[in-house]
N, CA, C and O atoms as a Tripos MOL2 file, in Angstrom:
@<TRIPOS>MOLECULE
protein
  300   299    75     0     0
PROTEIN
NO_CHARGES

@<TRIPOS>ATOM
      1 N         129.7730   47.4360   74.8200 N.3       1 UNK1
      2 CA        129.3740   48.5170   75.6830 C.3       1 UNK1
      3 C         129.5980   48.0940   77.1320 C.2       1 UNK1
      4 O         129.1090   47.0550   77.5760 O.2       1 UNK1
      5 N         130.3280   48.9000   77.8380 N.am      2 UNK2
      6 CA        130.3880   48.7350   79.3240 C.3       2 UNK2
      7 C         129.3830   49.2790   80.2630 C.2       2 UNK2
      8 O         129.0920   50.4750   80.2360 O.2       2 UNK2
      9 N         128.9590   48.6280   80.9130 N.am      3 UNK3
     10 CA        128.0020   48.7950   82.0320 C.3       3 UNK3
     11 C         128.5670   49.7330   83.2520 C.2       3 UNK3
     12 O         129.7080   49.4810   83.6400 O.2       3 UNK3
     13 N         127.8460   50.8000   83.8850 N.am      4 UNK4
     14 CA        128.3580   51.3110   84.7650 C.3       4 UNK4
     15 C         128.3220   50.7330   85.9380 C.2       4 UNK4
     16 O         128.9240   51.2960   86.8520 O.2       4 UNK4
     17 N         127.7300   49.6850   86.1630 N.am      5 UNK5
     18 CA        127.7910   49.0080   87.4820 C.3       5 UNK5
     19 C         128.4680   47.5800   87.0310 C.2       5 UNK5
     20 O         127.7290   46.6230   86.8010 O.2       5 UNK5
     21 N         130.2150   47.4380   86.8850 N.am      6 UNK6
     22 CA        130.6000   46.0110   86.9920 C.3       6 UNK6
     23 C         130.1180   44.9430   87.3920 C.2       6 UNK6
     24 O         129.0560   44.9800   88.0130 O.2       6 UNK6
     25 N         130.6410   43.9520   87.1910 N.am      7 UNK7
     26 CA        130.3100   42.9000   87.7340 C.3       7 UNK7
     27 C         131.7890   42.8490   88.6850 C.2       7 UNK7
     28 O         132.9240   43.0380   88.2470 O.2       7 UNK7
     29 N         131.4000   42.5350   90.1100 N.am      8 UNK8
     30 CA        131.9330   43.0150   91.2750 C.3       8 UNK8
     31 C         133.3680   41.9450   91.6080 C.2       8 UNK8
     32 O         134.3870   42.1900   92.2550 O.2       8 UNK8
     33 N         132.9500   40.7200   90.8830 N.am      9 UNK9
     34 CA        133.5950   39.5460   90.9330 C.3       9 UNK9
     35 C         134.9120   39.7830   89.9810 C.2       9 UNK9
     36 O         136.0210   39.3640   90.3110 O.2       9 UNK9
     37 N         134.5940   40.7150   88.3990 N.am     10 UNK10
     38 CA        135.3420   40.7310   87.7960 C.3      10 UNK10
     39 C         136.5790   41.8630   88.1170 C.2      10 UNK10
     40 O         137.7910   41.7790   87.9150 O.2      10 UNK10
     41 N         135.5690   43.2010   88.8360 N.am     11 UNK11
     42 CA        136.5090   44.2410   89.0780 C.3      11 UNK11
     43 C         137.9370   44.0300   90.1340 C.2      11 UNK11
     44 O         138.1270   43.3240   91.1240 O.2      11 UNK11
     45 N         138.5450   44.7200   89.6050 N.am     12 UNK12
     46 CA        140.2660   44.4310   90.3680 C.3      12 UNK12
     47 C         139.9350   44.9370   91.5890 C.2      12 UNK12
     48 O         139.1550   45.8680   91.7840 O.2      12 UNK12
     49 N         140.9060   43.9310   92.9180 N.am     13 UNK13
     50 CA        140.8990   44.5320   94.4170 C.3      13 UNK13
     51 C         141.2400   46.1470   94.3620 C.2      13 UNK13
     52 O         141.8690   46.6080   93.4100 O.2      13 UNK13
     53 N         140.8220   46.8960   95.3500 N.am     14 UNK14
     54 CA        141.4530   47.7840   95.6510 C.3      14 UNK14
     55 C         141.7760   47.7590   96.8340 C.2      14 UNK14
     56 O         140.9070   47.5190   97.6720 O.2      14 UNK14
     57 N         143.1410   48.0050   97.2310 N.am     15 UNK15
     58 CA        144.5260   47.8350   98.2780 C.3      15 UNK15
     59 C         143.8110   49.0530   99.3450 C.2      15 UNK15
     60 O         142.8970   49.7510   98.9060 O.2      15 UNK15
     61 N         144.3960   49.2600  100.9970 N.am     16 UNK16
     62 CA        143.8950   50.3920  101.4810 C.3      16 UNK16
     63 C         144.9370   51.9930  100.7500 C.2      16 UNK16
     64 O         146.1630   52.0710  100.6740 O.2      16 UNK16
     65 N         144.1440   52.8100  100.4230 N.am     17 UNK17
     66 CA        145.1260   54.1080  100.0090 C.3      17 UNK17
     67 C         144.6120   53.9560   98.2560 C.2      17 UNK17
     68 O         145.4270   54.3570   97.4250 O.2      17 UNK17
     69 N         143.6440   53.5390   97.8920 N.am     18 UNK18
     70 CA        143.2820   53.1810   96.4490 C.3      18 UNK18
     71 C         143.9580   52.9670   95.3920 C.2      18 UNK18
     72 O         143.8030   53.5220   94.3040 O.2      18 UNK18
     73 N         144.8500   52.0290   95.7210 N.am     19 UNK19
     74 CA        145.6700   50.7020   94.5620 C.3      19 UNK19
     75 C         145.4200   49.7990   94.6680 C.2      19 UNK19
     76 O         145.0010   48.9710   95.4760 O.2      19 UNK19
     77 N         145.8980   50.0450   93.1070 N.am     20 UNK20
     78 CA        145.3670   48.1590   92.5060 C.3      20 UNK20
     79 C         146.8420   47.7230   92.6080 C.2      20 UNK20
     80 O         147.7850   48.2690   92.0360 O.2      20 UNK20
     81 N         146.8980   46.5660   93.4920 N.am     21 UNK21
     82 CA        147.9780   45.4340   93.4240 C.3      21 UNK21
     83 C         147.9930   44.9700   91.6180 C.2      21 UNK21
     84 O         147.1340   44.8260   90.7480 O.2      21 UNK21
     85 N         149.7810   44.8320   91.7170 N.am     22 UNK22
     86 CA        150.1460   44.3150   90.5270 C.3      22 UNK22
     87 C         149.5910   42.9220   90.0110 C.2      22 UNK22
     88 O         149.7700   41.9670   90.7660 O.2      22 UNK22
     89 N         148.9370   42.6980   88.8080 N.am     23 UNK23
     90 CA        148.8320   41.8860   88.1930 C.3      23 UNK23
     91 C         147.3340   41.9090   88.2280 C.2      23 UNK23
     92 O         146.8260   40.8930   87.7550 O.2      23 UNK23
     93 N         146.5410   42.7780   88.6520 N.am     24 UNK24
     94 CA        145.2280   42.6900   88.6580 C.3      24 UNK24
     95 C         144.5220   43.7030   87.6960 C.2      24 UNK24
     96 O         143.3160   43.9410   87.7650 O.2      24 UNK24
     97 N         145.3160   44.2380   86.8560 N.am     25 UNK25
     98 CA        144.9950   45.1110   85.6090 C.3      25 UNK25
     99 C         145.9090   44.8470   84.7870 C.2      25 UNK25
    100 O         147.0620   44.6370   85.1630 O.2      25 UNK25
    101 N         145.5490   44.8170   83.5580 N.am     26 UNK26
    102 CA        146.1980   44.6320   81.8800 C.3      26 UNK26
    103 C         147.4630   45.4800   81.7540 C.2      26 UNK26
    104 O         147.3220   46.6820   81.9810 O.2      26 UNK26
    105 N         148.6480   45.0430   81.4340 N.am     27 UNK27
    106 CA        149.6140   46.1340   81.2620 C.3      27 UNK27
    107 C         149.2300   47.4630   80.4850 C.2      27 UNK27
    108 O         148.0450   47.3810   80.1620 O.2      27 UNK27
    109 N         149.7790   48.6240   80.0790 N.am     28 UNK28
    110 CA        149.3140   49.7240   79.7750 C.3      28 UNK28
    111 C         149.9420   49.9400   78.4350 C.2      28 UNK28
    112 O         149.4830   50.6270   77.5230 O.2      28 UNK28
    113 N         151.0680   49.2500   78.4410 N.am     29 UNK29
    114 CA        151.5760   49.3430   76.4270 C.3      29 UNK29
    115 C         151.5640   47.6840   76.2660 C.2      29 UNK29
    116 O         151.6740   46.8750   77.1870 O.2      29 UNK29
    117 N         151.3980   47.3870   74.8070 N.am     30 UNK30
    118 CA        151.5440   45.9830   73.9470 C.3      30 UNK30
    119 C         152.8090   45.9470   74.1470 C.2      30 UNK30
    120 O         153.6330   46.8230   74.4100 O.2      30 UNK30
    121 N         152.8980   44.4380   73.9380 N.am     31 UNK31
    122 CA        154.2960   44.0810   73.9470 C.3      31 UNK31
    123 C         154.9030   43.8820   72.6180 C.2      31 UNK31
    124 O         156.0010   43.3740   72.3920 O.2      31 UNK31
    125 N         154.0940   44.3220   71.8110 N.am     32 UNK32
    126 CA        154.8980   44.4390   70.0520 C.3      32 UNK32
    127 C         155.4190   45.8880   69.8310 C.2      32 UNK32
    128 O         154.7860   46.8930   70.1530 O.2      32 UNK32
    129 N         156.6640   45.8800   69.2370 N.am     33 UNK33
    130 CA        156.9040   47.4010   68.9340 C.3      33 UNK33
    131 C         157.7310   47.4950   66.9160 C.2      33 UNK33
    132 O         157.2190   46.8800   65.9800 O.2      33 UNK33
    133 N         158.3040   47.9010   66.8520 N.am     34 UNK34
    134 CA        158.0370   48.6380   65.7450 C.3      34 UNK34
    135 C         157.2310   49.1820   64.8260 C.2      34 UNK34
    136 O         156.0490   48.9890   65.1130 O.2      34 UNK34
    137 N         157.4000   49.8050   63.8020 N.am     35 UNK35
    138 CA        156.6520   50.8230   62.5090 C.3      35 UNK35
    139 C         155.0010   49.7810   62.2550 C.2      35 UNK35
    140 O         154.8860   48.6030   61.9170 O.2      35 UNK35
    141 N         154.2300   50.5300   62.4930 N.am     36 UNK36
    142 CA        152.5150   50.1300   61.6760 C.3      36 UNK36
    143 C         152.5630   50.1880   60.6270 C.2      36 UNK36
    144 O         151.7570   49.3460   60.2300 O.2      36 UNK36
    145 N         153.1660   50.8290   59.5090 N.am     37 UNK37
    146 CA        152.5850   51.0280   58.0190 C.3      37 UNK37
    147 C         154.1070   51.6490   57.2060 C.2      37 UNK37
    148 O         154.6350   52.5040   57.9180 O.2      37 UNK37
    149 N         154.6910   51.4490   56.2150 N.am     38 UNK38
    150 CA        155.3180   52.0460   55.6880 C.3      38 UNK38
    151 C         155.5090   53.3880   55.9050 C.2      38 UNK38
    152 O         154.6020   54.2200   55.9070 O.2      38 UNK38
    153 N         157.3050   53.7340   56.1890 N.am     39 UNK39
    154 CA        157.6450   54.5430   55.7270 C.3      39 UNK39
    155 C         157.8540   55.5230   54.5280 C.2      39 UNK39
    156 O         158.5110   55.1470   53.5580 O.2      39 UNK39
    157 N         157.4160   56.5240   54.5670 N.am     40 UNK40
    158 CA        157.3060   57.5720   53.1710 C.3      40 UNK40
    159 C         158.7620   57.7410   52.5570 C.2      40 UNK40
    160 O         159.7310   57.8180   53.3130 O.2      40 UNK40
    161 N         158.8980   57.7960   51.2130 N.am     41 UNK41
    162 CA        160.0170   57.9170   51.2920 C.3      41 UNK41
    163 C         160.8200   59.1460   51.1950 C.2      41 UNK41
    164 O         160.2350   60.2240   51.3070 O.2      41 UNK41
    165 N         162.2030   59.1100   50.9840 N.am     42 UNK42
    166 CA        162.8810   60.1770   51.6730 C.3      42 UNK42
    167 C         163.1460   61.2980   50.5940 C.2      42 UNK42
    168 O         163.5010   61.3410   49.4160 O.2      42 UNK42
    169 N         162.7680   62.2440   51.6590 N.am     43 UNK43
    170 CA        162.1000   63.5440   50.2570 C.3      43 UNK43
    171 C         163.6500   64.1600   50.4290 C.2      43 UNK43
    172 O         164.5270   63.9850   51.2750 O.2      43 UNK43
    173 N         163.5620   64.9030   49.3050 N.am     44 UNK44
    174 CA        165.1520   65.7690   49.3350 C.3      44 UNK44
    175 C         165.0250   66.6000   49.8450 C.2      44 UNK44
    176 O         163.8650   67.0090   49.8980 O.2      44 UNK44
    177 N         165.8480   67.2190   50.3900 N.am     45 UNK45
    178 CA        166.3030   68.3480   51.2850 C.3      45 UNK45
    179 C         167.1540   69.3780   50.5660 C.2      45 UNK45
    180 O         168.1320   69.2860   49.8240 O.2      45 UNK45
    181 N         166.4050   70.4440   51.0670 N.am     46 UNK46
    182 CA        167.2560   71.7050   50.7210 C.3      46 UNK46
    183 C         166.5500   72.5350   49.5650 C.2      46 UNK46
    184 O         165.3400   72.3810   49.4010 O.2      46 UNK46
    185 N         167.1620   73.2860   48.8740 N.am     47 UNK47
    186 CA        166.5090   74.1030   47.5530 C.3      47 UNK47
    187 C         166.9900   73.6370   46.5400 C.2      47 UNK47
    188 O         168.1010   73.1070   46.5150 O.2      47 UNK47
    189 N         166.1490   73.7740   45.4410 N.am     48 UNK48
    190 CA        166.7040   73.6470   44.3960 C.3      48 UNK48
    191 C         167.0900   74.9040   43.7460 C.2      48 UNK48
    192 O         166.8560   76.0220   44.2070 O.2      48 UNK48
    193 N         168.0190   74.5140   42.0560 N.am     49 UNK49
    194 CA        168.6180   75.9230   41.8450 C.3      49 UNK49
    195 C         167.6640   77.0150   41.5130 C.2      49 UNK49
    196 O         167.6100   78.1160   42.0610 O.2      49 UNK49
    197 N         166.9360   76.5810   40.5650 N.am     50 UNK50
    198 CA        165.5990   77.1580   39.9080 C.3      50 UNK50
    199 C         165.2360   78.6410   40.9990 C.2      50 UNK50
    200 O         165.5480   79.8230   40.8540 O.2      50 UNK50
    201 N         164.2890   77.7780   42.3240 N.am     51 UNK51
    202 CA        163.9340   78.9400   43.2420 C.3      51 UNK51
    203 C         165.0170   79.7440   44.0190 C.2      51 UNK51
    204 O         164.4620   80.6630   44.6210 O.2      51 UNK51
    205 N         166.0710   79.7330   44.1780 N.am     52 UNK52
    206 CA        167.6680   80.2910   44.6610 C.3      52 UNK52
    207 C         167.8820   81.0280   43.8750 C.2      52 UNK52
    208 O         168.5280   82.0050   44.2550 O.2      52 UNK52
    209 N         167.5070   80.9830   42.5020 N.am     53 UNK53
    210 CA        167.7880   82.3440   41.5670 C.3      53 UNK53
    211 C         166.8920   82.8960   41.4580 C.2      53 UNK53
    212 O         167.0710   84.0250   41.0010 O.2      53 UNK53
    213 N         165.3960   82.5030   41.7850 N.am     54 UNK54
    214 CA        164.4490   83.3750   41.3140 C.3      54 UNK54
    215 C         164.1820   84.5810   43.0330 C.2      54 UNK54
    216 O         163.6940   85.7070   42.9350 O.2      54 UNK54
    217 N         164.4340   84.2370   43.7990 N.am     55 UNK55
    218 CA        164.7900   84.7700   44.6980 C.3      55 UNK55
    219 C         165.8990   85.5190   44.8420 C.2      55 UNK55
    220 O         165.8410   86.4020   45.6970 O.2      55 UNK55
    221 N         166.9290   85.3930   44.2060 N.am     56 UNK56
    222 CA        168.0510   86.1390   44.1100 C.3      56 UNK56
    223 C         167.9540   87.4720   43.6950 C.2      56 UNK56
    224 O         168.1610   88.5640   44.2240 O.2      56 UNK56
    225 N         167.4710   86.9580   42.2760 N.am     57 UNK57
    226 CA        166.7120   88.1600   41.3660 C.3      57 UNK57
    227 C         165.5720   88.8410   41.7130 C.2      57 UNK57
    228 O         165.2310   89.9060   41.1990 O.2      57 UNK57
    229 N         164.9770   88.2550   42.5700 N.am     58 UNK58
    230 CA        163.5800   89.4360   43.2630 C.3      58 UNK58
    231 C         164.6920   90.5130   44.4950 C.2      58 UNK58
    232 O         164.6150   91.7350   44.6250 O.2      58 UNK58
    233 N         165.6740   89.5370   45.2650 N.am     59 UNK59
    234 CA        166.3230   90.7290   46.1790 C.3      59 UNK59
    235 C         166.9180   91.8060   45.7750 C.2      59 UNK59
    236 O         167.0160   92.8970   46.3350 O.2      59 UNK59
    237 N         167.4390   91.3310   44.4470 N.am     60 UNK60
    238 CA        168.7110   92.2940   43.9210 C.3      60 UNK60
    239 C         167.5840   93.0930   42.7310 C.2      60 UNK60
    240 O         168.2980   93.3630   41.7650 O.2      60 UNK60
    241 N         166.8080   93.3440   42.5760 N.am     61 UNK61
    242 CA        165.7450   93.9230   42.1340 C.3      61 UNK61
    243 C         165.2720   95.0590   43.0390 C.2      61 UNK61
    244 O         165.2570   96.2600   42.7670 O.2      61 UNK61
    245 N         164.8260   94.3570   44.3520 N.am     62 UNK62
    246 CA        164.2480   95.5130   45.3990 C.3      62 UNK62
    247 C         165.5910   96.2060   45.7670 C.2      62 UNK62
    248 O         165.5780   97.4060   46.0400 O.2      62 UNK62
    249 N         166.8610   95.4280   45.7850 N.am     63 UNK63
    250 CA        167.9780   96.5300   46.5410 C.3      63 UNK63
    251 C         168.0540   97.8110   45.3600 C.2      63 UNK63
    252 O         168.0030   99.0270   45.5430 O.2      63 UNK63
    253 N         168.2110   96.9510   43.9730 N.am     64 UNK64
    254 CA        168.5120   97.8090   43.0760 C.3      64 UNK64
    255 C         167.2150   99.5750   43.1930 C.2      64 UNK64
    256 O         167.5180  100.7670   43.2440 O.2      64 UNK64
    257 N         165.9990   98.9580   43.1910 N.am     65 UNK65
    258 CA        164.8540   99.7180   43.4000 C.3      65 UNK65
    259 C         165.2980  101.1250   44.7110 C.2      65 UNK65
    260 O         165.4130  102.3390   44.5460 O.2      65 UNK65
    261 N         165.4600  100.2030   46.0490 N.am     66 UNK66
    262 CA        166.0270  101.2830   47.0940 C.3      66 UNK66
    263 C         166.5850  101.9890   46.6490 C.2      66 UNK66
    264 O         166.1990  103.1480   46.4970 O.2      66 UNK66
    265 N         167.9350  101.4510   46.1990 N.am     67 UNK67
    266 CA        169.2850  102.2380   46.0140 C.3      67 UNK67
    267 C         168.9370  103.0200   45.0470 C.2      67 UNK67
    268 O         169.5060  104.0770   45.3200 O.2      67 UNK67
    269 N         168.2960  103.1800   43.9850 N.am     68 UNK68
    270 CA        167.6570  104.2480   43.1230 C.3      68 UNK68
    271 C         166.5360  105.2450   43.8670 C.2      68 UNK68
    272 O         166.7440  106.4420   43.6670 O.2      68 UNK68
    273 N         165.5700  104.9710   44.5590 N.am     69 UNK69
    274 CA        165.3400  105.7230   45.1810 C.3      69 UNK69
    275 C         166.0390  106.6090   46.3120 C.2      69 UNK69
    276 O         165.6150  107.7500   46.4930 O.2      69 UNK69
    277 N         166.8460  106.2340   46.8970 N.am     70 UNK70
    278 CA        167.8890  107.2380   47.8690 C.3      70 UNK70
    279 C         168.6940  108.0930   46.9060 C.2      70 UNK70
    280 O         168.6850  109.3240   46.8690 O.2      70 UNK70
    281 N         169.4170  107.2410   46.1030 N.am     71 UNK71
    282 CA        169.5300  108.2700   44.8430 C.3      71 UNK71
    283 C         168.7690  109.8470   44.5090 C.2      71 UNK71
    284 O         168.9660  111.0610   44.5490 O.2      71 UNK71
    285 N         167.8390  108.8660   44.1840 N.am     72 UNK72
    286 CA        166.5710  110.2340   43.8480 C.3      72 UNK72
    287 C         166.5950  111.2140   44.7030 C.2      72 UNK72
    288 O         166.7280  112.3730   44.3070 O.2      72 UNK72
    289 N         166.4380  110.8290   46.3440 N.am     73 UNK73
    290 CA        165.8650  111.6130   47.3560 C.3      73 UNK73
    291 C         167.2380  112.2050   47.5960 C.2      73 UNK73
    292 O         166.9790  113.1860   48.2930 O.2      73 UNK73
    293 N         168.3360  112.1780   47.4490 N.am     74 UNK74
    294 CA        169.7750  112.7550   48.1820 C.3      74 UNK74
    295 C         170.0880  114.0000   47.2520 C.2      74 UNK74
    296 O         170.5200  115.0600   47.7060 O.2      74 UNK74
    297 N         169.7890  113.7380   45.6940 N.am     75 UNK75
    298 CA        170.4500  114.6810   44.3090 C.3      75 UNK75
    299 C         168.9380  115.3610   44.3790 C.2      75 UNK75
    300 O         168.6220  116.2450   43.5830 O.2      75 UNK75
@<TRIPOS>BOND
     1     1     2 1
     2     2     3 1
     3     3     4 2
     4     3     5 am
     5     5     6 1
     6     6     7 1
     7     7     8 2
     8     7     9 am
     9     9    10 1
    10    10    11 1
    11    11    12 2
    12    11    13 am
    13    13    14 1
    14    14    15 1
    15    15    16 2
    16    15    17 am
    17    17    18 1
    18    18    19 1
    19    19    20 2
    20    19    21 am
    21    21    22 1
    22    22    23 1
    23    23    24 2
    24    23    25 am
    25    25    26 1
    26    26    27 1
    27    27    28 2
    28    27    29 am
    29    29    30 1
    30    30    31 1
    31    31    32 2
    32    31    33 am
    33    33    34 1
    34    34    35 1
    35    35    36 2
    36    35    37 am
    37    37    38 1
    38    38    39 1
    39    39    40 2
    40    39    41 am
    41    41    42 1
    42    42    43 1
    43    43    44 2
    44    43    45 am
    45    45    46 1
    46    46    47 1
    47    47    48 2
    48    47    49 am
    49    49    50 1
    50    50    51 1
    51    51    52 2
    52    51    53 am
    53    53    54 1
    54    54    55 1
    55    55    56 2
    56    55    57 am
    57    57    58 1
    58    58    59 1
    59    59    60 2
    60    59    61 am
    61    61    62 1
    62    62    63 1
    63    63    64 2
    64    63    65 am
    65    65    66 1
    66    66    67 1
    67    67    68 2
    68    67    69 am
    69    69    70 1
    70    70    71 1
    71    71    72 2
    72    71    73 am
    73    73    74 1
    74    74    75 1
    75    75    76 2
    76    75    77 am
    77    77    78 1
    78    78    79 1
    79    79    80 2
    80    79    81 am
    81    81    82 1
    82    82    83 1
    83    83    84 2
    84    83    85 am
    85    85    86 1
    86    86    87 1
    87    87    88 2
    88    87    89 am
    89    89    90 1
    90    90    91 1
    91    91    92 2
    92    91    93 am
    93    93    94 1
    94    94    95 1
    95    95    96 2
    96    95    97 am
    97    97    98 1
    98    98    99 1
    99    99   100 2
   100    99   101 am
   101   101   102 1
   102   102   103 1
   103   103   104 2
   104   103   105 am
   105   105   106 1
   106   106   107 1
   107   107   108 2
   108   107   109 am
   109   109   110 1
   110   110   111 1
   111   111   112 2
   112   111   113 am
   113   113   114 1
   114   114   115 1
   115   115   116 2
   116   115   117 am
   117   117   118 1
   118   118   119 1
   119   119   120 2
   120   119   121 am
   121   121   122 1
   122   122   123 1
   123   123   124 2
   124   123   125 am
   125   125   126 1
   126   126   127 1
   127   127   128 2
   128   127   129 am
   129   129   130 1
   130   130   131 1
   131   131   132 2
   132   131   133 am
   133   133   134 1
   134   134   135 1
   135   135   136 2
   136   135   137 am
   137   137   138 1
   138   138   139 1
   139   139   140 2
   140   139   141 am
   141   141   142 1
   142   142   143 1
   143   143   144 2
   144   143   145 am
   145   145   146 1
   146   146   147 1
   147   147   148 2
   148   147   149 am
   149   149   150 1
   150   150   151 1
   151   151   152 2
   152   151   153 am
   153   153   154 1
   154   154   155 1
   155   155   156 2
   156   155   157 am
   157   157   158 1
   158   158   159 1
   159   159   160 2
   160   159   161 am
   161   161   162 1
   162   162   163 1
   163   163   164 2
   164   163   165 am
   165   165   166 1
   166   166   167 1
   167   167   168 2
   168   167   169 am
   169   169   170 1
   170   170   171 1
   171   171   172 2
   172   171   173 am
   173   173   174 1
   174   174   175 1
   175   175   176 2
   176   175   177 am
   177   177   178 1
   178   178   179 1
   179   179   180 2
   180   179   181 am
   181   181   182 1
   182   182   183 1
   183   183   184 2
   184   183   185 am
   185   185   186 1
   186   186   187 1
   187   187   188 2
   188   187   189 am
   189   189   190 1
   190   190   191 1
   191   191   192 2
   192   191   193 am
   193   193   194 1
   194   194   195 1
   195   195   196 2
   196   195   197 am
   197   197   198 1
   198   198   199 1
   199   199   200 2
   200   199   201 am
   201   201   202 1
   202   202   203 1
   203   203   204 2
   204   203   205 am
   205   205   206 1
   206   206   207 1
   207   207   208 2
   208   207   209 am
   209   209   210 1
   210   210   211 1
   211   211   212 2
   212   211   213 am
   213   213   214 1
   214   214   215 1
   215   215   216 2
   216   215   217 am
   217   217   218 1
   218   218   219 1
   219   219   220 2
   220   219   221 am
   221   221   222 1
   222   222   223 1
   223   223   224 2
   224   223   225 am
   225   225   226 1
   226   226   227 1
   227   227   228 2
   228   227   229 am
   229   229   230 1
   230   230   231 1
   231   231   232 2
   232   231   233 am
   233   233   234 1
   234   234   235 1
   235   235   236 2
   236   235   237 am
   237   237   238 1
   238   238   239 1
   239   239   240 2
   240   239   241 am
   241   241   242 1
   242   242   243 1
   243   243   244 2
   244   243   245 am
   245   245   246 1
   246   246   247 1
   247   247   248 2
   248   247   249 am
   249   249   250 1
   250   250   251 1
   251   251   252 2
   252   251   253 am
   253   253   254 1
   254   254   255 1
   255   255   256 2
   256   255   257 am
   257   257   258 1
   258   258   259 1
   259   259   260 2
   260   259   261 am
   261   261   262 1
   262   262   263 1
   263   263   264 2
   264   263   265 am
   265   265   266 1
   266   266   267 1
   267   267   268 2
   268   267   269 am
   269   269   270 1
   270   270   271 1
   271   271   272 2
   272   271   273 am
   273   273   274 1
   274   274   275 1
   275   275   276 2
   276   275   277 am
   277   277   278 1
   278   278   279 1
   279   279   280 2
   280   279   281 am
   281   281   282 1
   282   282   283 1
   283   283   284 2
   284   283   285 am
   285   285   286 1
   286   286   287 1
   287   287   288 2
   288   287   289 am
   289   289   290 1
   290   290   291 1
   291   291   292 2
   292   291   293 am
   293   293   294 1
   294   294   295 1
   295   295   296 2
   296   295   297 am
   297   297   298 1
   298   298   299 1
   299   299   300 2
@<TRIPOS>SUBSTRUCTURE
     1 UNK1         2 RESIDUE 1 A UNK
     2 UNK2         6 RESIDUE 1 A UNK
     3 UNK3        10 RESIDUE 1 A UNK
     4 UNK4        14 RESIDUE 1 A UNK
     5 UNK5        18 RESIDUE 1 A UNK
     6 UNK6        22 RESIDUE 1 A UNK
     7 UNK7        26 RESIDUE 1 A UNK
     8 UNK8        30 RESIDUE 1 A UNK
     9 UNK9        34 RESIDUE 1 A UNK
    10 UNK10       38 RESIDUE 1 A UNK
    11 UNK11       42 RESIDUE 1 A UNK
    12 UNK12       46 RESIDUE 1 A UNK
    13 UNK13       50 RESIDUE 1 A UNK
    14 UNK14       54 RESIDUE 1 A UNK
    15 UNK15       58 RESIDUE 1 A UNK
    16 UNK16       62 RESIDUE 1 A UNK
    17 UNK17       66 RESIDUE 1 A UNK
    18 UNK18       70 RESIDUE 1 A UNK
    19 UNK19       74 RESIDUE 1 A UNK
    20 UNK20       78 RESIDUE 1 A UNK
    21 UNK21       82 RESIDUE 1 A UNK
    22 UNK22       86 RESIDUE 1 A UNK
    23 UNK23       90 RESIDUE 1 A UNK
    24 UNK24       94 RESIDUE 1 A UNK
    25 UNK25       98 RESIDUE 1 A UNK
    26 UNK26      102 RESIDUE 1 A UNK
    27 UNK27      106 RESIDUE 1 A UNK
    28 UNK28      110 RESIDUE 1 A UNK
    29 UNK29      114 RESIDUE 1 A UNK
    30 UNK30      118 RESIDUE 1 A UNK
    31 UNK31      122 RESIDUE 1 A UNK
    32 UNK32      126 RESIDUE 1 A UNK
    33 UNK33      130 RESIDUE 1 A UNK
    34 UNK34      134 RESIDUE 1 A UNK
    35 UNK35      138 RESIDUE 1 A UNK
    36 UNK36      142 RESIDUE 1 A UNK
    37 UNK37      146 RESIDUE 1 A UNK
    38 UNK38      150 RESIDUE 1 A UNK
    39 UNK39      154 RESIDUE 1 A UNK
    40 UNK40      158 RESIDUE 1 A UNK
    41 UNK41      162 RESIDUE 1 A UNK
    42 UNK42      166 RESIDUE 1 A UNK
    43 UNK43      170 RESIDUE 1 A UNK
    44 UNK44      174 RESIDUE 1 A UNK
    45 UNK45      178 RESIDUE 1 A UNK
    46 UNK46      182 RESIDUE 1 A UNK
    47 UNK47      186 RESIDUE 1 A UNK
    48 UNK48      190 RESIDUE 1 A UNK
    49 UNK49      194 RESIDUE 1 A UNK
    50 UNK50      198 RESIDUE 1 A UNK
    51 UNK51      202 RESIDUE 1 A UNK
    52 UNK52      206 RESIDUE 1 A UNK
    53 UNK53      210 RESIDUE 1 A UNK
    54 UNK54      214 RESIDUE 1 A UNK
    55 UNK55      218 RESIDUE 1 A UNK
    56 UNK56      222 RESIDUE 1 A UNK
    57 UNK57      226 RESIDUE 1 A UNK
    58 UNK58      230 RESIDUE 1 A UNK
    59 UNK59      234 RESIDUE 1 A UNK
    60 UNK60      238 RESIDUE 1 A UNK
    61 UNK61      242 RESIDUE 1 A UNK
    62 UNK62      246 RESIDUE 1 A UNK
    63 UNK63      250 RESIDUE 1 A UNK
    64 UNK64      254 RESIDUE 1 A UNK
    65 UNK65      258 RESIDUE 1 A UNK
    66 UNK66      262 RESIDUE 1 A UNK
    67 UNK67      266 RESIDUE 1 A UNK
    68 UNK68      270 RESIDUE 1 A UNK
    69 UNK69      274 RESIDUE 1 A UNK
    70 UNK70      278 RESIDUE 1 A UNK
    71 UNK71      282 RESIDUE 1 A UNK
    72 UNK72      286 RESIDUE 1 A UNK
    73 UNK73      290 RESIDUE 1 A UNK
    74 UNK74      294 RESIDUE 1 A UNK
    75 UNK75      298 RESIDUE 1 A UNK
């Protein structure tokens, strides 16, 4: 837990115009970089055939449906 009143000795100078001169605060990123935890692996892309036809067959169902109804409504 941090105290709201530092210890005055420890806190960094402040410069006139309120900066802190370099080297008197902790850099702001680690100096380790790559991946934390395994990568997931690589999912497939795209559709399969299965849902491409079952979709096919629901469109060409509703066109078929329209096109019978304009039918209806024209005769």
């Amino acid at each position: 837990m941090t105290t709201p009143d530092p210890d005055p000795r420890r806190t960094p100078e402040v410069e006139p115009g309120g900066n802190v001169p370099p080297g008197e605060t902790p850099p702001a990123e680690g100096g380790t970089y790559g991946i934390s935890h395994p990568e997931p692996p690589e999912l497939r892309k795209g559709w399969g055939a299965v849902p491409l036809v079952l979709i096919m067959a629901v469109v060409a169902l509703v066109a078929i449906g329209l096109i019978g109804m304009l039918v209806v409504l024209v005769v």
